[in-house]
C-alpha positions in Angstrom: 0.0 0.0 0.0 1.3 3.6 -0.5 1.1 5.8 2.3 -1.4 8.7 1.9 -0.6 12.2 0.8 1.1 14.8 3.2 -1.1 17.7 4.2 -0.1 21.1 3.7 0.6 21.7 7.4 2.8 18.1 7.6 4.9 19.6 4.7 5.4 23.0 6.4 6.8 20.9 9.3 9.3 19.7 7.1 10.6 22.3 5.5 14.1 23.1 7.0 14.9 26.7 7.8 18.1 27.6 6.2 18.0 31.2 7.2 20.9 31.0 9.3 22.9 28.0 7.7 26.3 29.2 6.7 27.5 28.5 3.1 30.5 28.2 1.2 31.3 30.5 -1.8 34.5 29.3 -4.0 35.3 31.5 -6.3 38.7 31.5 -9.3 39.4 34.8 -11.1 41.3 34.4 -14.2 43.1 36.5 -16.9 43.5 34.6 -19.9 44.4 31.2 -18.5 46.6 32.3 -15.7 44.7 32.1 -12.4 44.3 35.7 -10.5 43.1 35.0 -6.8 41.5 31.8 -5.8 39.4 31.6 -2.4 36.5 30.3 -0.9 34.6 32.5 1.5 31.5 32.0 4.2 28.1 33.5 3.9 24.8 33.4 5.2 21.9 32.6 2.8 21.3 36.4 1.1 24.8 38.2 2.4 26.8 37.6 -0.9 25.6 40.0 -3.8 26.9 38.6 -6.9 26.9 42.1 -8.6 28.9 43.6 -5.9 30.9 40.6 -6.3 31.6 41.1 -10.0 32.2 44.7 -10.1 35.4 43.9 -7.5 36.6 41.3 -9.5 36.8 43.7 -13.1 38.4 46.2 -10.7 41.2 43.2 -9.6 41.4 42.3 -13.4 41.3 45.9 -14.7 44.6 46.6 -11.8 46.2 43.0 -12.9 46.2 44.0 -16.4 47.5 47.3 -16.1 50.6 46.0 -14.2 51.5 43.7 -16.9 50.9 46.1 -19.5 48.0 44.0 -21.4 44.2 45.4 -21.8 41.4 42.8 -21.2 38.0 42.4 -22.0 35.2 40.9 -20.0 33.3 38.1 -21.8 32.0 36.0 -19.2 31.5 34.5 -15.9 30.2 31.1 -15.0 28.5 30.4 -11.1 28.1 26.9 -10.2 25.2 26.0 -8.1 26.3 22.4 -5.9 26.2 21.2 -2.8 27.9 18.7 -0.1 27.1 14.8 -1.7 25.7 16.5 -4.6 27.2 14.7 -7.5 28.7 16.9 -10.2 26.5 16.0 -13.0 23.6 17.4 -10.8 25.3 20.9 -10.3 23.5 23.7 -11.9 26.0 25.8 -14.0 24.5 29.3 -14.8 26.7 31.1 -18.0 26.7 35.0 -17.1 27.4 37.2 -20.0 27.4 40.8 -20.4 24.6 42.5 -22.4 26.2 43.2 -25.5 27.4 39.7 -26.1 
């Protein structure tokens, strides 16, 4: 026999709060192929802003480049949605392009 459907108010009992769970961010900033900064910080769910984030890395880029005396253009980013035991062909992968490309 199956068991019999989950009210409403059984699923809300379920549902785990993950307000104050603390998550991991890695991130890998390149230039060309050659890595920039690579680091992995802690966040509570809504404390990292990606824009924010991705305004600091052009500015990391933008001072990289300068120093070795090379221009660069953005094209893209990639974020990678996983989690812990959450095999990599389950990951979400979300391209992020600017709006002219």
């Amino acid at each position: 026999m199956s068991s019999p459907p989950e009210t409403l108010e059984d699923a809300l009992e379920n549902v785990l709060d993950i307000q104050n769970q603390v998550f991991t961010i890695s991130y890998c900033i390149m230039l060309g192929n050659t890595p920039i900064e690579e680091d992995a910080e802690c966040v509570k769910l809504g404390e990292f802003k990606y824009r924010n984030f991705e305004v600091q890395v052009i500015k990391m880029v933008d001072r990289v480049a300068t120093k070795a005396g090379c221009g660069f253009e953005w094209q893209s980013g990639k974020a990678v949605v996983s989690a812990k035991l959450v095999g990599k062909d389950n990951w979400i992968i979300i391209n992020v392009a600017d709006d002219t490309a």
